[in-house]
PAMIPA-150147 format. One record per residue (C-alpha): residue number from 1; residue in three letters; chain; x, y, z. Coordinates in pm, whole numbers, plus 50000, padded with zeros to 5 digits. Example, Ala and Ser with C-alpha at 12.3 -4.5 7.8 and 13.67 -1.06 7.14 Angstrom:
<rs>
@nr->1 rest->ala kette->A xx->51230 yy->49550 zz->50780
@nr->2 rest->ser kette->A xx->51367 yy->49894 zz->50714
</rs>
This chain:
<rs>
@nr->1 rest->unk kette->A xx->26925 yy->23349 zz->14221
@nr->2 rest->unk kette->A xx->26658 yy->23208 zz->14038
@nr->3 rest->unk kette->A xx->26760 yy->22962 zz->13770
@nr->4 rest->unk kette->A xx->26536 yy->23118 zz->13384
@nr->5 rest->unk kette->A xx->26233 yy->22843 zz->13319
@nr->6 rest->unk kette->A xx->25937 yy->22787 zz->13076
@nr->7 rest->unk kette->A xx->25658 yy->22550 zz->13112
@nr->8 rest->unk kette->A xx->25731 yy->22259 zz->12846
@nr->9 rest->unk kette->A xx->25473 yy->21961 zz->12782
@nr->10 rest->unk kette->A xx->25317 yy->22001 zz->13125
@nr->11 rest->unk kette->A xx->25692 yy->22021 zz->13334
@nr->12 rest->unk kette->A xx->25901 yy->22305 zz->13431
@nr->13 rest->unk kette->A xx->26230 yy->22346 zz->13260
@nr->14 rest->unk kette->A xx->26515 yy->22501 zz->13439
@nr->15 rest->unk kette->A xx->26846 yy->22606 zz->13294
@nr->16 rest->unk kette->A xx->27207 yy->22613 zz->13475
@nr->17 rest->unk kette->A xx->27524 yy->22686 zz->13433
@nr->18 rest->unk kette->A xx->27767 yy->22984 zz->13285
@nr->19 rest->unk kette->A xx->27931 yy->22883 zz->12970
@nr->20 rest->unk kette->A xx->27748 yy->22568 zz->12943
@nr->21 rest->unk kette->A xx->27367 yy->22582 zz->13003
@nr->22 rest->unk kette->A xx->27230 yy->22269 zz->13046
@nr->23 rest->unk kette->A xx->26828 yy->22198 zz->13054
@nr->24 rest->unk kette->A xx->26646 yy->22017 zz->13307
@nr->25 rest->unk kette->A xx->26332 yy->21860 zz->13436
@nr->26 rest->unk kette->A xx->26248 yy->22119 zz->13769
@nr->27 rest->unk kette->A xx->26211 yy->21851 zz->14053
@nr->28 rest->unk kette->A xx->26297 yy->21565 zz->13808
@nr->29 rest->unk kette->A xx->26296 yy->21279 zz->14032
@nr->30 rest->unk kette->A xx->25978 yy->21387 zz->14252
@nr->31 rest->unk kette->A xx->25741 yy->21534 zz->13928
@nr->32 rest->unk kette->A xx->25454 yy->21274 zz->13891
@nr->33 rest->unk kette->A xx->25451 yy->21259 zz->13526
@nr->34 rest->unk kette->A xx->25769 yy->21041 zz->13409
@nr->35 rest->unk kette->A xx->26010 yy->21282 zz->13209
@nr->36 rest->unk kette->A xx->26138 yy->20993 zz->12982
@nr->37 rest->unk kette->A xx->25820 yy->20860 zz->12870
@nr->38 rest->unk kette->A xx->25831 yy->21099 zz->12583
@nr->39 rest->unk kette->A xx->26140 yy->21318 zz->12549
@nr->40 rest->unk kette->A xx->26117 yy->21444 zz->12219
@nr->41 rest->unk kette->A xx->25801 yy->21623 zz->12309
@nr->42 rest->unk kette->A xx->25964 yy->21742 zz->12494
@nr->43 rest->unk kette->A xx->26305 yy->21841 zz->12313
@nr->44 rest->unk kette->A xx->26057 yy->21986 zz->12073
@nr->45 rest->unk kette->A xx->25907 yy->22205 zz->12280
@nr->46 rest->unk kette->A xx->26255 yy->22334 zz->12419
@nr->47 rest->unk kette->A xx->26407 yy->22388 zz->12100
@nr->48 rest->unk kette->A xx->26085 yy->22604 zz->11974
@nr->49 rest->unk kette->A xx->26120 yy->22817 zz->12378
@nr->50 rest->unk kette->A xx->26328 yy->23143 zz->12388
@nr->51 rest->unk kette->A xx->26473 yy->22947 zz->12652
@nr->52 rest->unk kette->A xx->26864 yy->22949 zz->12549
@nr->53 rest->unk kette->A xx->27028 yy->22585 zz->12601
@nr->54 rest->unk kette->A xx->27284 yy->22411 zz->12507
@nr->55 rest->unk kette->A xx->27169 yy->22047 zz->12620
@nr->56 rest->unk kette->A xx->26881 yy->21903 zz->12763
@nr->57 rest->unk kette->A xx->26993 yy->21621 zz->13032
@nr->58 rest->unk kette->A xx->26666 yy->21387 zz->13178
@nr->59 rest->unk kette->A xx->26725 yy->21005 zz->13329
@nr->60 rest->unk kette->A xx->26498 yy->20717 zz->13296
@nr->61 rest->unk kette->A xx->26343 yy->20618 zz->13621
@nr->62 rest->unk kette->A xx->26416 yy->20281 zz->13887
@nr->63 rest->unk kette->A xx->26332 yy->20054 zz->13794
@nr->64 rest->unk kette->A xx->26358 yy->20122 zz->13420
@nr->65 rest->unk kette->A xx->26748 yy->20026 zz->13354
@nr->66 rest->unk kette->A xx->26780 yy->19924 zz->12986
@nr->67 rest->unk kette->A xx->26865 yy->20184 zz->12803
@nr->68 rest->unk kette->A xx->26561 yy->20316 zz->12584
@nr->69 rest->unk kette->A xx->26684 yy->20583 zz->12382
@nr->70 rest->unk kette->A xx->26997 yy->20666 zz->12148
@nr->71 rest->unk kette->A xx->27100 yy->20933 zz->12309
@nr->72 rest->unk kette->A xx->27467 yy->21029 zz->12464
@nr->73 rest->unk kette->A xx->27408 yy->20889 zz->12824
@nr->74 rest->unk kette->A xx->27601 yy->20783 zz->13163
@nr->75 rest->unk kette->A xx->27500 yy->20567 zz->13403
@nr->76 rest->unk kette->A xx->27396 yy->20712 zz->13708
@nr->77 rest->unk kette->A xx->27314 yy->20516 zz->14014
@nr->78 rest->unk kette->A xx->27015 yy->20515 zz->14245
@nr->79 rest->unk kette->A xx->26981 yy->20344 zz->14623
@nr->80 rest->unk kette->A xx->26633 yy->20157 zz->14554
@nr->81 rest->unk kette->A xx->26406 yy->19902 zz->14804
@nr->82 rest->unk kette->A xx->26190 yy->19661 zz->14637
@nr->83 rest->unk kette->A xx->25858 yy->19667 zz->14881
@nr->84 rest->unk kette->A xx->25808 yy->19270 zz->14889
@nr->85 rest->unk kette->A xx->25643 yy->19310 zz->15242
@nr->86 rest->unk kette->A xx->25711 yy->19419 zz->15560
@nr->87 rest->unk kette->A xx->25809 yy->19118 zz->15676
@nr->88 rest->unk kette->A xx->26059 yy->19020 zz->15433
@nr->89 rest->unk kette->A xx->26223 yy->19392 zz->15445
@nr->90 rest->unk kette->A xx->26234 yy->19305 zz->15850
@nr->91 rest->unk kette->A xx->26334 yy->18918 zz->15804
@nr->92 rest->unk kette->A xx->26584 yy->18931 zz->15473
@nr->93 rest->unk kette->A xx->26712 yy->19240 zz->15425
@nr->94 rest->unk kette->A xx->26782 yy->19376 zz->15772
@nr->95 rest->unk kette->A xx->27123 yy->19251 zz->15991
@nr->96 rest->unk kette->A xx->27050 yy->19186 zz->16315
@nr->97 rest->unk kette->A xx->27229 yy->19501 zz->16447
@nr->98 rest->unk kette->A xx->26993 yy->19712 zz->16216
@nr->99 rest->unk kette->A xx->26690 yy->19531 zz->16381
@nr->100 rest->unk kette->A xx->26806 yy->19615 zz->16718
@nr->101 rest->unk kette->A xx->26856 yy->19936 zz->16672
@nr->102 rest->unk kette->A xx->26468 yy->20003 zz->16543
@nr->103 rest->unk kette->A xx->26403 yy->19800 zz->16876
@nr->104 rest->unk kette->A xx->26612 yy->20043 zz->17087
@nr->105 rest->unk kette->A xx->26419 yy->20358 zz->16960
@nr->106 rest->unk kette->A xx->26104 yy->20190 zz->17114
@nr->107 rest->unk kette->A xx->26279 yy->20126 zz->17404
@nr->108 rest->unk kette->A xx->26446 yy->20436 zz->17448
@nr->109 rest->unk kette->A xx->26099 yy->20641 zz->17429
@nr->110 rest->unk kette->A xx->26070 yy->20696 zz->17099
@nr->111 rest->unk kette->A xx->25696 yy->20722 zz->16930
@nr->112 rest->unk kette->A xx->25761 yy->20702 zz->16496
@nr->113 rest->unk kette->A xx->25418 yy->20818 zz->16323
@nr->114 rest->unk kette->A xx->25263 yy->20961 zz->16043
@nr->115 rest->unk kette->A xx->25197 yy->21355 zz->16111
@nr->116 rest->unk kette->A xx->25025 yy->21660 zz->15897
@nr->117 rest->unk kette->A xx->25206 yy->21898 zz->15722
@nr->118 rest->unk kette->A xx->25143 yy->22195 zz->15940
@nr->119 rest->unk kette->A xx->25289 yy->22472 zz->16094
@nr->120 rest->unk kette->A xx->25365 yy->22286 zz->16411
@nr->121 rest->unk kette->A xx->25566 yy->22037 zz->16200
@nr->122 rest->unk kette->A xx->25748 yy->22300 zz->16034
@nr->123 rest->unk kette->A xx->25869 yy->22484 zz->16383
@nr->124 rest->unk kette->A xx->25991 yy->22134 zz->16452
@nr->125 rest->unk kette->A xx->26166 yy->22063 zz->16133
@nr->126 rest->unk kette->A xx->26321 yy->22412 zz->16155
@nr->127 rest->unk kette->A xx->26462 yy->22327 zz->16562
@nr->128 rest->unk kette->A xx->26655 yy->22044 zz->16341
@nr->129 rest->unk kette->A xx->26810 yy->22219 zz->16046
@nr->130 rest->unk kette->A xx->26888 yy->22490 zz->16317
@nr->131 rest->unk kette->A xx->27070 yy->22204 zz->16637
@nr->132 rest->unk kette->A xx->27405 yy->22215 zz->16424
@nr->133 rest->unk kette->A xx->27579 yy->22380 zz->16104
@nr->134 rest->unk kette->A xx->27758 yy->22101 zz->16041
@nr->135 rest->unk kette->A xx->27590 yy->21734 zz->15879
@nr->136 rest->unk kette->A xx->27825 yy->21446 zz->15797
@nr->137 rest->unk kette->A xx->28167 yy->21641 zz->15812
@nr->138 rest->unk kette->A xx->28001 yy->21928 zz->15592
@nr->139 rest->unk kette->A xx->27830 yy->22274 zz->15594
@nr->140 rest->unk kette->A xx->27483 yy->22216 zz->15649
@nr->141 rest->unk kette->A xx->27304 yy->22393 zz->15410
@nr->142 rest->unk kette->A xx->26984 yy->22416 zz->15588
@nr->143 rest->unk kette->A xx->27145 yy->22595 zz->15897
@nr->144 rest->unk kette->A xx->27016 yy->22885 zz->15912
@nr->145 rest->unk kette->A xx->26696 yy->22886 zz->15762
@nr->146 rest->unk kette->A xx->26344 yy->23080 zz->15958
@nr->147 rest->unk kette->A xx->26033 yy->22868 zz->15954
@nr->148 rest->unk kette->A xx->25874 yy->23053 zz->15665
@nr->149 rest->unk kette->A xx->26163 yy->22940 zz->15422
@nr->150 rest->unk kette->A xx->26128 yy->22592 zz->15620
@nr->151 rest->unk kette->A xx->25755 yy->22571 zz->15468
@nr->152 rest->unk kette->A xx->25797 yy->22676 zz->15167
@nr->153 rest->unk kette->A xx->26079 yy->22435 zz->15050
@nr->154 rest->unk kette->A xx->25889 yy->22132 zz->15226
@nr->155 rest->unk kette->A xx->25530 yy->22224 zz->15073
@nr->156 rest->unk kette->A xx->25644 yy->22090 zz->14743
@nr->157 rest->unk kette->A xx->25407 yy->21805 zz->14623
@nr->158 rest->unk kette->A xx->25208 yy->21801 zz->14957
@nr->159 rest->unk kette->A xx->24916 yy->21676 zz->14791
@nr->160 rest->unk kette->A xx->25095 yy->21307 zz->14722
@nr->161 rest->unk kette->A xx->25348 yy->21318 zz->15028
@nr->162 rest->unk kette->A xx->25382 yy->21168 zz->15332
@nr->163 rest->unk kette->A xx->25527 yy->21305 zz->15619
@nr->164 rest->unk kette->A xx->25694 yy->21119 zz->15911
@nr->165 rest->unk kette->A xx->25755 yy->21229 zz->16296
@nr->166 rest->unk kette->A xx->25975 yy->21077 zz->16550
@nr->167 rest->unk kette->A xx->25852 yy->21210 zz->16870
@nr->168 rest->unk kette->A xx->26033 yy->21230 zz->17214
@nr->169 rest->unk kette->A xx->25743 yy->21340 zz->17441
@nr->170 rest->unk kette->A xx->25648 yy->21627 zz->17321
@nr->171 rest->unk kette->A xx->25968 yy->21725 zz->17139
@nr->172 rest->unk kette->A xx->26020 yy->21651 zz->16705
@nr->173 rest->unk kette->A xx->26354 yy->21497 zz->16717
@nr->174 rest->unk kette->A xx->26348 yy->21321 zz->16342
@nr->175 rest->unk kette->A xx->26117 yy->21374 zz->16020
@nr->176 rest->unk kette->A xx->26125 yy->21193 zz->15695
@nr->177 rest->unk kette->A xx->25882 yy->21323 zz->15384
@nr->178 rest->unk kette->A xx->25856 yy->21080 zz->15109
@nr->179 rest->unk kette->A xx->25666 yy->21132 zz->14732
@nr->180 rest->unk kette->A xx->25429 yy->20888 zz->14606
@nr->181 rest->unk kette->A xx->25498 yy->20859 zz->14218
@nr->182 rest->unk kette->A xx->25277 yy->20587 zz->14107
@nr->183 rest->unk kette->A xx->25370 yy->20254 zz->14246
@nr->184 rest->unk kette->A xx->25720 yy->20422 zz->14385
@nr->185 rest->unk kette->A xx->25749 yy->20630 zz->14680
@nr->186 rest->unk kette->A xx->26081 yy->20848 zz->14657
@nr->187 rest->unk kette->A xx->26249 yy->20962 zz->15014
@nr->188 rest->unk kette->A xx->26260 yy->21358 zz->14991
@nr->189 rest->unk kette->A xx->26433 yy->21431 zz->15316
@nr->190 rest->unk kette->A xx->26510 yy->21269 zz->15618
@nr->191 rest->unk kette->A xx->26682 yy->21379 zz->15917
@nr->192 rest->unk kette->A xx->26706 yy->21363 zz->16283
@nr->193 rest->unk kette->A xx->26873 yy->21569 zz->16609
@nr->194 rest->unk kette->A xx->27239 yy->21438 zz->16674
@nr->195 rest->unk kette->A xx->27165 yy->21516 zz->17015
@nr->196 rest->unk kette->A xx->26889 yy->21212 zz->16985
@nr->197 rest->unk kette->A xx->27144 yy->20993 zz->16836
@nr->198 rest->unk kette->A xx->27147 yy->20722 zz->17093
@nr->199 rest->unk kette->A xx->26760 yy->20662 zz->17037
@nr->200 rest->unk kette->A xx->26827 yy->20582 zz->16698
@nr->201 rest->unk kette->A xx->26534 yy->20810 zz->16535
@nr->202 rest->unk kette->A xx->26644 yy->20731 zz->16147
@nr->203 rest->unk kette->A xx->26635 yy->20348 zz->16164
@nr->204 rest->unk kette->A xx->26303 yy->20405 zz->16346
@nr->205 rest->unk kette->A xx->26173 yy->20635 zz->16053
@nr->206 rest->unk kette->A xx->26322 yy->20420 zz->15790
@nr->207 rest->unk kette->A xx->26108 yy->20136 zz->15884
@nr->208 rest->unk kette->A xx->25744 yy->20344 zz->15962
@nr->209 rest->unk kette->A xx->25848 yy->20445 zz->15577
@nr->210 rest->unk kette->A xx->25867 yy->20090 zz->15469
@nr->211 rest->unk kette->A xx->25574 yy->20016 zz->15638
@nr->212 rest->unk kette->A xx->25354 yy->20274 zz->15511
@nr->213 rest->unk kette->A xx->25484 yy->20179 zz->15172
@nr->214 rest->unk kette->A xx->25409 yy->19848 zz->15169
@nr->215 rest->unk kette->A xx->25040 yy->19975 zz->15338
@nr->216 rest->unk kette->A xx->25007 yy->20123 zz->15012
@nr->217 rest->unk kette->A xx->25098 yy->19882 zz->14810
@nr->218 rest->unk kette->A xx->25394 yy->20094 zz->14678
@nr->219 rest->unk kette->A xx->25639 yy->19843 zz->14427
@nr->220 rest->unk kette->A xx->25984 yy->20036 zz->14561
@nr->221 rest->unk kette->A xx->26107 yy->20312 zz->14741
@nr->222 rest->unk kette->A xx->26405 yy->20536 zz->14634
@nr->223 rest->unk kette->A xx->26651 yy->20737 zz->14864
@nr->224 rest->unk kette->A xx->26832 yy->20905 zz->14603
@nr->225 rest->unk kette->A xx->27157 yy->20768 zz->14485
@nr->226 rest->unk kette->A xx->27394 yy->20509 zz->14636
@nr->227 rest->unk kette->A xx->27663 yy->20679 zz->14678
@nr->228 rest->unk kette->A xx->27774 yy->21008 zz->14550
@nr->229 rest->unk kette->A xx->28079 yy->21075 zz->14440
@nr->230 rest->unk kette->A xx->28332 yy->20827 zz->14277
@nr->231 rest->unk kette->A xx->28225 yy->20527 zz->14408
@nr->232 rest->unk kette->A xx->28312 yy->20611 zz->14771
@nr->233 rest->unk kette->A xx->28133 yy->20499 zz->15041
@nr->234 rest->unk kette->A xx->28003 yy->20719 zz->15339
@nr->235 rest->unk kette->A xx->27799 yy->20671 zz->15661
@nr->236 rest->unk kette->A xx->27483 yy->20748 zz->15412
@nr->237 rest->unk kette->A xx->27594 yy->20435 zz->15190
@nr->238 rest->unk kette->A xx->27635 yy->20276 zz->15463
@nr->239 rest->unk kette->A xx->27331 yy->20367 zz->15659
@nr->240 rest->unk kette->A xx->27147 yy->20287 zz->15294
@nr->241 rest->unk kette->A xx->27292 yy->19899 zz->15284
@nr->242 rest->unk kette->A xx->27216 yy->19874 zz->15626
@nr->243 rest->unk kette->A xx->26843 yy->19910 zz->15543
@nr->244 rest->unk kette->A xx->26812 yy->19757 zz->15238
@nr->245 rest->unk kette->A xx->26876 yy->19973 zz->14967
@nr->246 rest->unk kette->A xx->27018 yy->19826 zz->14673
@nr->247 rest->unk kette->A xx->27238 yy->20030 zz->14404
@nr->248 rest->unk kette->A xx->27013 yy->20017 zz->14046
@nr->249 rest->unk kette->A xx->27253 yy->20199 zz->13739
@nr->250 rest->unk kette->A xx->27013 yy->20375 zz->13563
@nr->251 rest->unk kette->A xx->27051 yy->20568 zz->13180
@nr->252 rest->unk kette->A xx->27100 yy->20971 zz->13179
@nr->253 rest->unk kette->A xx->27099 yy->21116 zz->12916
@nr->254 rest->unk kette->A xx->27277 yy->21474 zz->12810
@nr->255 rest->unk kette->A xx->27082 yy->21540 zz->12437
@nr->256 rest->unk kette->A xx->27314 yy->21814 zz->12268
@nr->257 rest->unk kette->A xx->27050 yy->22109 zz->12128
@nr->258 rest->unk kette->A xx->27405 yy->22380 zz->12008
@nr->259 rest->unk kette->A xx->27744 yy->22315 zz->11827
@nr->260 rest->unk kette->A xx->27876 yy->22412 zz->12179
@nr->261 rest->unk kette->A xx->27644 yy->22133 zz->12347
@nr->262 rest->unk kette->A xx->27790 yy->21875 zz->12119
@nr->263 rest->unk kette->A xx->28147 yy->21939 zz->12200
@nr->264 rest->unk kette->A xx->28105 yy->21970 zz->12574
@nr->265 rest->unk kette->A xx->27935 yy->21603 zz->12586
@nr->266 rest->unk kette->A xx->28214 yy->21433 zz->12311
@nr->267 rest->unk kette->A xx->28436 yy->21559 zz->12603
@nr->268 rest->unk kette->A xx->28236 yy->21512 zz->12850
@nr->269 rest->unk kette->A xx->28236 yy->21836 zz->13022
@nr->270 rest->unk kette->A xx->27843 yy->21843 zz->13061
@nr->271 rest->unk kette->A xx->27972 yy->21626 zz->13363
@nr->272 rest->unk kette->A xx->28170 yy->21901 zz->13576
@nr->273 rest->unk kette->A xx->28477 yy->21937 zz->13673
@nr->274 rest->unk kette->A xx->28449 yy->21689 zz->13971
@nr->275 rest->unk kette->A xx->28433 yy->21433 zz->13775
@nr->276 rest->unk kette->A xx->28791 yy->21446 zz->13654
@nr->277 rest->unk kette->A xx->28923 yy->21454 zz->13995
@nr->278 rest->unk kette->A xx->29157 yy->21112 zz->14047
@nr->279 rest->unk kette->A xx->28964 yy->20924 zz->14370
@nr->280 rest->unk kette->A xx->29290 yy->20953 zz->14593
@nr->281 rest->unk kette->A xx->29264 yy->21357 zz->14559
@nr->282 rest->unk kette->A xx->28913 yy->21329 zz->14715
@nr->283 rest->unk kette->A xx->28980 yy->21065 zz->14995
@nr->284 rest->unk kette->A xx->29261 yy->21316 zz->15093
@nr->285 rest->unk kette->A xx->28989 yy->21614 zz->15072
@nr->286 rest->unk kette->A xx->28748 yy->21428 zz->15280
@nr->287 rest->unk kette->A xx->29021 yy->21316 zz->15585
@nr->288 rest->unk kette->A xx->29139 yy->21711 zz->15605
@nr->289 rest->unk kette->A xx->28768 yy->21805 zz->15583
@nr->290 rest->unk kette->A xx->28686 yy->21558 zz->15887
@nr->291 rest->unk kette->A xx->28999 yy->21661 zz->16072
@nr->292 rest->unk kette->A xx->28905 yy->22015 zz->16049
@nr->293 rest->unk kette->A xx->28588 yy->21980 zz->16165
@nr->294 rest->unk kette->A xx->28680 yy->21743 zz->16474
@nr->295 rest->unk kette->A xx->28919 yy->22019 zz->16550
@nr->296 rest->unk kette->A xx->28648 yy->22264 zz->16539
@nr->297 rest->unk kette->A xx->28432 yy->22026 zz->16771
@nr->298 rest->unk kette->A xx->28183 yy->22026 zz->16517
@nr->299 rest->unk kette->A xx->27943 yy->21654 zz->16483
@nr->300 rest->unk kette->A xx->28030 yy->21414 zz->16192
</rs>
């Protein structure tokens, strides 16, 4: 279902959510233009829109940390790589296990480049949502999906993206598309066959993507958040650290625009119910999750 929307100051904003709609940037962390540089243009703008809203939430962007703005806020963390060289991502930030495994995808027949977006590209980015339904001891969303759907959703931005292949022979076994956003490039997606595991296809993207950012001169590159949910760490944190990544707490803010806005954020209910789940509830969740799908036979 498609989420109402009015074009605001140059950005899309999308609303969410039942009882409590909450406003947003469309695309906030990949849209060129910085959201924060000027948010009460663009609170103006949403307050005189028939869009109905009962906040308007927006965060500053890595590496801006210090709080700007007044605002209710919440930290909210991001995995970021300062680009200081190829070299010293290679030399200082890599173990020596993480090094050997970029070495092993050479080794193991593995050709990493840059590739067009294209409908070749897409048929192979479409054989890898499609190898398994379940990602990480999850659902995989992207299961599922026909080529045309796979085109459309990646076609977003194409104009200031860059697209990575990792190639055995003839076969796409691992992709990555980053967004250039300025002097930071943000990772979009990246993924890779679990049947290629052993040739180690995301170390070997991660590093083509720091080396085409630092061929561009690009300050830092972004992969999202740290970690995702209370603090916990996961093979993705891990895989982050492993590379580099660094956690940066950056401000959100949730601006109240109704009477109902203002009570959900002095309870903080603009942050879902999730959030009031106690940690050892979710470590439980996530074991009988993982059992279930071992039992199942399914790929972590």
């Amino acid at each position: 279902m498609t989420s109402p929307s009015i074009p605001t100051d140059g950005f899309e904003i999308v609303t969410t959510g039942k009882w409590l709609k909450s406003a947003t940037v469309k695309s906030e962390n990949f849209v060129e233009r910085d959201p924060s540089a000027d948010p009460e243009h663009l609170l103006a703008g949403l307050r005189a829109s028939p869009l109905k809203a009962d906040l308007f939430a927006f965060s500053q962007r890595p590496p801006d940390s210090t709080p700007r703005f007044s605002y209710p806020m919440v930290w909210e963390n991001f995995a970021v790589l300062p680009i200081l060289g190829y070299a010293e991502w290679w030399e200082k930030r890599l173990n020596q296990d993480t090094r050997r495994c970029v070495r092993v995808a050479a080794k193991r027949g593995l050709v990493v480049r840059p590739v067009q977006f294209d409908d070749e590209l897409c048929r192979g980015i479409c054989a890898i949502y499609n190898e398994t339904p379940i990602r990480q001891g999850r659902s995989f969303h992207h299961f599922g999906k026909k080529v045309d759907a796979v085109k459309a959703e990646n076609g977003t931005f194409v104009e200031r993206s860059a697209f990575v292949g990792a190639y055995h022979e003839a076969e796409l076994v691992g992709f990555l598309k980053m967004v250039y956003m300025g002097k930071t490039a943000s990772i979009m997606q990246i993924l890779s066959k679990v049947g290629h595991y052993d040739r180690r296809p995301m170390n070997a993207l991660m590093a083509k993507a720091v080396e085409i950012c630092n061929e561009r001169q690009m300050a830092y590159l972004v992969y999202r958040k740290y970690h995702y949910y209370k603090g916990l760490a996961d093979s993705l944190t891990e895989f982050k650290r492993r590379n580099g990544f660094e956690k940066m707490d950056i401000p959100r803010y949730y601006v109240p625009l109704t009477a109902k806005g203002r009570l959900a954020v002095s309870l903080g209910l603009q942050l879902g119910a999730g959030h009031w789940i106690p940690k050892q509830v979710v470590v439980a969740a996530r074991a009988i999750r993982s059992h279930l799908n071992r039992r199942k036979g399914a790929p972590e």
